[in-house]
ZAZA-765877 format. One record per residue (C-alpha): residue number from 1; residue in three letters; x, z, y. Coordinates in Angstrom, 1 decimal, padded with zeros to 4 digits. Example, Ala and Ser with C-alpha at 12.3 -4.5 7.8 and 13.67 -1.06 7.14 Angstrom:
REM ZAZA-765877
<seq=1; type=ALA; east=012.3; up=007.8; north=-004.5>
<seq=2; type=SER; east=013.7; up=007.1; north=-001.1>
REM end
This chain:
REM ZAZA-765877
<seq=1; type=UNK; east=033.6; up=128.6; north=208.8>
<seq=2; type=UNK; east=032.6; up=126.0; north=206.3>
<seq=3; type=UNK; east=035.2; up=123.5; north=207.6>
<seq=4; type=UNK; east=037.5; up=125.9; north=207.2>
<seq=5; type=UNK; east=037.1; up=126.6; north=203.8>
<seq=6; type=UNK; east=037.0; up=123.3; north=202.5>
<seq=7; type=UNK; east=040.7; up=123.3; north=204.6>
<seq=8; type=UNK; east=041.7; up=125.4; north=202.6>
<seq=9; type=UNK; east=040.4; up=123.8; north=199.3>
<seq=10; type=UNK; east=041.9; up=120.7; north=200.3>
<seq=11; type=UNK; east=045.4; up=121.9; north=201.7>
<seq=12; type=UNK; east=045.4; up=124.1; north=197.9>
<seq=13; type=UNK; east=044.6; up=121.0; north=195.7>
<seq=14; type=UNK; east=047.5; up=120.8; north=193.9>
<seq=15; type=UNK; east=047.5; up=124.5; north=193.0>
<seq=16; type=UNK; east=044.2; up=124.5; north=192.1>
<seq=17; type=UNK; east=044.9; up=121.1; north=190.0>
<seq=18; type=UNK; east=047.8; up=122.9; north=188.5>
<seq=19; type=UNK; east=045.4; up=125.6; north=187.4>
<seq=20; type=UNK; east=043.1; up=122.8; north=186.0>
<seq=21; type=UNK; east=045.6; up=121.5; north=184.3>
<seq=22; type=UNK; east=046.6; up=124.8; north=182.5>
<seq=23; type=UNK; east=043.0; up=125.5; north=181.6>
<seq=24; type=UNK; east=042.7; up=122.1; north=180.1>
<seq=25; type=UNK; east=045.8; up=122.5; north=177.9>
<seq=26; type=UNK; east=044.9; up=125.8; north=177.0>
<seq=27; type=UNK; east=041.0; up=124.3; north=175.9>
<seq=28; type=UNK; east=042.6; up=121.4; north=173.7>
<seq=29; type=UNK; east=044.8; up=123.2; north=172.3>
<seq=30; type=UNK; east=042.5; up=126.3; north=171.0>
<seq=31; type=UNK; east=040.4; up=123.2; north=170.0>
<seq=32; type=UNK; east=042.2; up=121.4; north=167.8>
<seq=33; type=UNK; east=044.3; up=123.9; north=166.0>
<seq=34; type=UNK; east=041.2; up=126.6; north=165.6>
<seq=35; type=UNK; east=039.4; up=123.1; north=163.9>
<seq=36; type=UNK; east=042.7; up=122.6; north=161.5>
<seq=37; type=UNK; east=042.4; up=126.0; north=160.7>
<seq=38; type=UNK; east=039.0; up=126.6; north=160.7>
<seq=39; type=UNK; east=038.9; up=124.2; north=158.0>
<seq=40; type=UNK; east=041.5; up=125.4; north=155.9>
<seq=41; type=UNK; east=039.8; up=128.8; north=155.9>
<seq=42; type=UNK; east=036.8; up=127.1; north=155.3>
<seq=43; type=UNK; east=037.8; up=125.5; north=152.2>
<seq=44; type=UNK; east=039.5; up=128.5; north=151.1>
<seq=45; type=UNK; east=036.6; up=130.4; north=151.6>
<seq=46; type=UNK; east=034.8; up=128.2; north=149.2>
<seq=47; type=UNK; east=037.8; up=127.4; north=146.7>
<seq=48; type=UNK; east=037.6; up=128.9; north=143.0>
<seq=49; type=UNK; east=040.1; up=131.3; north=143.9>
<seq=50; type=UNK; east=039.4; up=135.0; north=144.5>
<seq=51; type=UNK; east=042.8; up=136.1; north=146.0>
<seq=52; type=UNK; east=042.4; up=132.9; north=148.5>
<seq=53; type=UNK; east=038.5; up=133.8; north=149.1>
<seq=54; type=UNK; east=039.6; up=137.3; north=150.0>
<seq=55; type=UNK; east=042.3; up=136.2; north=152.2>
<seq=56; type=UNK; east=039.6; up=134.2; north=154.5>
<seq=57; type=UNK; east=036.9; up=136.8; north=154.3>
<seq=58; type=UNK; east=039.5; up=139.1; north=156.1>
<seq=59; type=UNK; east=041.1; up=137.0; north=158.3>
<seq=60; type=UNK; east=038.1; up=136.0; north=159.6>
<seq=61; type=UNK; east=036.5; up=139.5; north=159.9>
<seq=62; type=UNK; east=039.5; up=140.8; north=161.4>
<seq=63; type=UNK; east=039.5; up=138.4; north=164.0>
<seq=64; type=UNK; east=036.1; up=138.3; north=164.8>
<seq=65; type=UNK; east=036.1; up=141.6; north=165.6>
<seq=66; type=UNK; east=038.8; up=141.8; north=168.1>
<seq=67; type=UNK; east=038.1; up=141.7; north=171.4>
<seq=68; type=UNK; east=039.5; up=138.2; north=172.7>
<seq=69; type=UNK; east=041.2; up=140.4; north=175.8>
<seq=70; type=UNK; east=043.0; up=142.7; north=173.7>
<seq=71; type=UNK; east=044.0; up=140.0; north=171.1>
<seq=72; type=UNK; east=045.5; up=137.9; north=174.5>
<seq=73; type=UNK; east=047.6; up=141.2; north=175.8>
<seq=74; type=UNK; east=048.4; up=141.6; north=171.9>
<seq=75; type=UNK; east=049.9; up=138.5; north=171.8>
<seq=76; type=UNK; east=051.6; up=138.3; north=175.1>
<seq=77; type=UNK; east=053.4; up=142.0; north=174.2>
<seq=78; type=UNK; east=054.8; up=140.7; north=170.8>
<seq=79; type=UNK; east=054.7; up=137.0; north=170.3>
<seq=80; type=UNK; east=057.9; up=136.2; north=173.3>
<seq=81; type=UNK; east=059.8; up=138.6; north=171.4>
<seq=82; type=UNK; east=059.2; up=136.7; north=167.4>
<seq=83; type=UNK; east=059.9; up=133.3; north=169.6>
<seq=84; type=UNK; east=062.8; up=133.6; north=171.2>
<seq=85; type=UNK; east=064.1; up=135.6; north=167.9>
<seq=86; type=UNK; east=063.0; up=132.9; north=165.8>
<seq=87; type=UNK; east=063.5; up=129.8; north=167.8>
<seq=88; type=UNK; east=065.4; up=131.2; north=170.3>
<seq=89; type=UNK; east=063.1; up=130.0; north=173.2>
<seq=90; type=UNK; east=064.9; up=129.5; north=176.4>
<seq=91; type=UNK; east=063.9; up=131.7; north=179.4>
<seq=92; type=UNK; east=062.4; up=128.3; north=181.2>
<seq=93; type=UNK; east=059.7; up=128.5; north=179.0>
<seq=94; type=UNK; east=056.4; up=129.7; north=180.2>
<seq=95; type=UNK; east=055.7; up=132.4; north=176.9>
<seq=96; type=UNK; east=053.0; up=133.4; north=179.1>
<seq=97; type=UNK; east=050.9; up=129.9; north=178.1>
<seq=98; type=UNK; east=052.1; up=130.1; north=174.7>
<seq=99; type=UNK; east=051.1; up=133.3; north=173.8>
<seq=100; type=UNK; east=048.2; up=132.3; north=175.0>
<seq=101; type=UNK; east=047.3; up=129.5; north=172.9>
<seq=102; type=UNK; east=048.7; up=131.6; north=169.5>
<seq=103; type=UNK; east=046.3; up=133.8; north=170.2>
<seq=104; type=UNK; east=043.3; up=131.2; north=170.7>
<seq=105; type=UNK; east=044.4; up=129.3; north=167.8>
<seq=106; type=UNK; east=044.1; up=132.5; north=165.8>
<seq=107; type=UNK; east=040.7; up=133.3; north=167.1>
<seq=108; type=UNK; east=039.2; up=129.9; north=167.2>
<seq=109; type=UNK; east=040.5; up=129.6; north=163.4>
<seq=110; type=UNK; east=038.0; up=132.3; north=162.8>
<seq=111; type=UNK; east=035.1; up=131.1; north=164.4>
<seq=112; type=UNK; east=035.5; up=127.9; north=163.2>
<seq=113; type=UNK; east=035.8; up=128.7; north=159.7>
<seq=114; type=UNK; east=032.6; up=130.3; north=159.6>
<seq=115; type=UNK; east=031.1; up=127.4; north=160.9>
<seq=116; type=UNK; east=032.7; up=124.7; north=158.7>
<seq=117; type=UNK; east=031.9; up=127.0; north=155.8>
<seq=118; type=UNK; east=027.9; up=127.1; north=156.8>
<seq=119; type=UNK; east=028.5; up=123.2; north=156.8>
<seq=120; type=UNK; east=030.0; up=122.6; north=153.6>
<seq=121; type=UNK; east=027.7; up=125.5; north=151.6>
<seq=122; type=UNK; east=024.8; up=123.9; north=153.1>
<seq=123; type=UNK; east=024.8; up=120.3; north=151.7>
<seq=124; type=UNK; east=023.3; up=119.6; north=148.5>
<seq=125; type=UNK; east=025.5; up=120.6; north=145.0>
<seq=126; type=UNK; east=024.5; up=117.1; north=143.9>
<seq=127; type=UNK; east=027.0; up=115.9; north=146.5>
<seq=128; type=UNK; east=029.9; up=117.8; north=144.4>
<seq=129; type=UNK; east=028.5; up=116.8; north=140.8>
<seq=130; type=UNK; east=028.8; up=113.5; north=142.7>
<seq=131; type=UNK; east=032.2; up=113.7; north=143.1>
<seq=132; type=UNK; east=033.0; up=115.1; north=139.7>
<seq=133; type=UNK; east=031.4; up=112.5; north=138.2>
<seq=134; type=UNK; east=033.7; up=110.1; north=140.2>
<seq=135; type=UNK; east=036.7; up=111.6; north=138.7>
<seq=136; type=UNK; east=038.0; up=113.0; north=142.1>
<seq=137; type=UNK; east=039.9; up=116.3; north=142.1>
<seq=138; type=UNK; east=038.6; up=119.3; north=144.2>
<seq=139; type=UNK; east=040.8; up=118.3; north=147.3>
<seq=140; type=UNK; east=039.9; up=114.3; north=147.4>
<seq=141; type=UNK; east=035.9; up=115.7; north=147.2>
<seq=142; type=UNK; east=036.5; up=118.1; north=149.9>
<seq=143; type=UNK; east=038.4; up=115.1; north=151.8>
<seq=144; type=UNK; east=036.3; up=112.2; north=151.2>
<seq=145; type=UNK; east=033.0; up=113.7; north=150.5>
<seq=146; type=UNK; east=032.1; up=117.1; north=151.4>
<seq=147; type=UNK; east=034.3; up=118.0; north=154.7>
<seq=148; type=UNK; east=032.8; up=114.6; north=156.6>
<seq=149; type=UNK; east=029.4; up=115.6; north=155.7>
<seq=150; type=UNK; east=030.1; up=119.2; north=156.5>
<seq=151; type=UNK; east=031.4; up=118.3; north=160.0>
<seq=152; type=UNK; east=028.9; up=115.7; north=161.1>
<seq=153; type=UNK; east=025.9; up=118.0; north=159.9>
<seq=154; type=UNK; east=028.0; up=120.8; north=162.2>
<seq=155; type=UNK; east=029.3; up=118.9; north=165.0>
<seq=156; type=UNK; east=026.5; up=120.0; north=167.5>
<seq=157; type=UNK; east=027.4; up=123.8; north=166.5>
<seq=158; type=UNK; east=031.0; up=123.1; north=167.1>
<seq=159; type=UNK; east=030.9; up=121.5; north=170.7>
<seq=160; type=UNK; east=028.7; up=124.6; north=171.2>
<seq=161; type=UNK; east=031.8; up=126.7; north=170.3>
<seq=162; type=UNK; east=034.1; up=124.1; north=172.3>
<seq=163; type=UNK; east=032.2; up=125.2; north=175.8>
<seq=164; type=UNK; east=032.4; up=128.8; north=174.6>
<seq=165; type=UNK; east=036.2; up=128.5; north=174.2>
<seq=166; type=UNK; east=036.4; up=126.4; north=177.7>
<seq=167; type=UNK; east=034.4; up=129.6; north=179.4>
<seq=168; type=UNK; east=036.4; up=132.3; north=177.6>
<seq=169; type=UNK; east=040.1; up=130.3; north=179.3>
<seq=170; type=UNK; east=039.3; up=132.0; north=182.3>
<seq=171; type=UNK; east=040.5; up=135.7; north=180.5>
<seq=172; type=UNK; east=044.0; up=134.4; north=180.4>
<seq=173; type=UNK; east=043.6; up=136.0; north=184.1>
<seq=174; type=UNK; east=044.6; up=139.5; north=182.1>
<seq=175; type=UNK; east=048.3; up=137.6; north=181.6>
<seq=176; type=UNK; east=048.6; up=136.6; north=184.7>
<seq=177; type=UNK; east=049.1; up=132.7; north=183.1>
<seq=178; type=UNK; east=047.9; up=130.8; north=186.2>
<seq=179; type=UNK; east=044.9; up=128.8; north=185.2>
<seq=180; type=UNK; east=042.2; up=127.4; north=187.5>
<seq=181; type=UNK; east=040.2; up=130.5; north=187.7>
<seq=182; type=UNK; east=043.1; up=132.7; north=188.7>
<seq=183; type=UNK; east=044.6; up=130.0; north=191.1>
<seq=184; type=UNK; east=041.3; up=129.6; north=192.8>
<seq=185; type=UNK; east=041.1; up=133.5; north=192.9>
<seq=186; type=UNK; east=044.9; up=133.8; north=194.2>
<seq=187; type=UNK; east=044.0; up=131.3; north=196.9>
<seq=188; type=UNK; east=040.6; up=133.1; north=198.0>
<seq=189; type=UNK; east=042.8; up=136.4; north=198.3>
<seq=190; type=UNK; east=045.7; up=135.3; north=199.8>
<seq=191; type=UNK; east=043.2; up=133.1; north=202.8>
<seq=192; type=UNK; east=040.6; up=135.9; north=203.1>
<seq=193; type=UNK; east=038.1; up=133.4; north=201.5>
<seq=194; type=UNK; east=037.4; up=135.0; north=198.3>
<seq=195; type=UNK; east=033.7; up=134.5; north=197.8>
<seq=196; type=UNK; east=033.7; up=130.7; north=198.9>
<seq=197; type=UNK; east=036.2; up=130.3; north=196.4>
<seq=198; type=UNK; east=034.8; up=132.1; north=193.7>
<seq=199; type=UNK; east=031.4; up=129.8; north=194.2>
<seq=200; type=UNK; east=033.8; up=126.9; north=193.8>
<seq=201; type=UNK; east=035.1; up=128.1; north=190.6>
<seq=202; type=UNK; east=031.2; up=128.9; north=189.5>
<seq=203; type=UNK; east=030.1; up=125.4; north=190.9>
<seq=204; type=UNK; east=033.3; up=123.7; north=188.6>
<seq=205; type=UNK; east=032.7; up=125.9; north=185.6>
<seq=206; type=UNK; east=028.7; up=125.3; north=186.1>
<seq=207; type=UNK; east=029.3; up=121.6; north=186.4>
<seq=208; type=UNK; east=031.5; up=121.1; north=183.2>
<seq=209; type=UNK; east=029.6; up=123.2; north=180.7>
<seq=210; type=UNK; east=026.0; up=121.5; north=182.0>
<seq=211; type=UNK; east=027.5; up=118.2; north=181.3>
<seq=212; type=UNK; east=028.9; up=119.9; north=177.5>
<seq=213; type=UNK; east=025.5; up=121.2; north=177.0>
<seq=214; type=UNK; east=023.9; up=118.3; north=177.9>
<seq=215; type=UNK; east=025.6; up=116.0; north=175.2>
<seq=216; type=UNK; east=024.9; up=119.2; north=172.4>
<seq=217; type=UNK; east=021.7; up=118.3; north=173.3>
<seq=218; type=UNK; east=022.0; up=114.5; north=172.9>
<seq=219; type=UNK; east=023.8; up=115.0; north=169.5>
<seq=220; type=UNK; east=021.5; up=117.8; north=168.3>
<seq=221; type=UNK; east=018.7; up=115.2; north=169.1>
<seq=222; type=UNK; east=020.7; up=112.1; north=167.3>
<seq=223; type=UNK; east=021.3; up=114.6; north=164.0>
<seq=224; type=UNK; east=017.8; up=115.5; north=164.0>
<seq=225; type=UNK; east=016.5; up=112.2; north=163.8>
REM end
């Protein structure tokens, strides 16, 4: 029996690397545009501004209280429609993987915000007089100063959130958007080997996060001292 599961494994590689694939692209992705717009949140949060400071307070709130399930079947319902509308997306493209990553982006934006915000509230107002007494405006402070501060003092928090958004790829199963865990579940179905499969995506998912964890550790140990 165990030879013939790791048969099967081995003779679904490339659909199970195809679902790696998608997982990982779905991972970046949510990472570096919730970052961009974490931080512009962030520093609208924390701008003179009231219209701008209420416009983050929302957005975050709203988003943060969305469940990430219904926000993905959300955006899969509405955004292929405002695509191929407004950019008139070709039928070839797979709307399933980009409504996945609008919706992540969205989320991620929020969460990150939050995060960059605690950073940049949390360092010393000297570091701003600092900056005023430089002559720099608001944005060069935020730029040169305050933000690189702000995201080094953060940085263990935020690959915290990283393996959080790596775990939570696995819900794009709802949109049937084939990503490692619904490959590996597909395969485990269609072979009649669903719970050796299901320990191999545990073991994978297991494996990658330890390893994350391990460097938050490293770098929470690095900041501290």
């Amino acid at each position: 029996m165990f030879a013939l599961e790791w048969d099967t494994i081995l003779a679904a590689r490339s659909i199970i690397g195809a679902g790696i694939a998608v997982t990982l692209q779905v991972t970046l992705v949510a990472i570096v545009g919730g970052i961009a717009g974490g931080t512009v949140l962030a520093m609208l949060a924390v701008s003179g501004s009231r219209p701008l400071q209420l416009f983050s307070k929302y957005y975050v709130a709203l988003f943060r209280a969305v469940p990430l399930v219904m926000l993905l079947l959300w955006f899969f319902l509405i955004v292929p429609q405002i695509l191929r509308a407004v950019f008139g997306l070709s039928p070839s493209v797979d709307i399933r993987l980009v409504s996945a990553m609008v919706a992540f982006v969205l989320l991620e934006s929020a969460f990150f915000a939050e995060i960059i915000r605690a950073g940049i509230i949390g360092l010393s107002k000297g570091q701003f007089h600092a900056a005023a007494a430089l002559g720099m405006t608001r944005y060069q402070s935020m730029r040169y100063i305050i933000l690189p501060q702000a995201f080094r003092a953060m940085l263990p928090i935020m690959m915290t959130q990283c393996i959080v958004i790596f775990q939570d790829t696995s819900l794009v199963y709802v949109i049937s958007l084939g990503d490692f865990f619904r490959n590996t579940v597909s395969i485990g179905e269609r072979d009649g080997t669903l719970v050796p499969m299901l320990l191999l995506a545990g073991a994978v998912y297991w494996a990658i996060c330890s390893g994350l964890s391990g460097l938050v550790r490293f770098l929470q140990n690095r900041t501290a001292s």
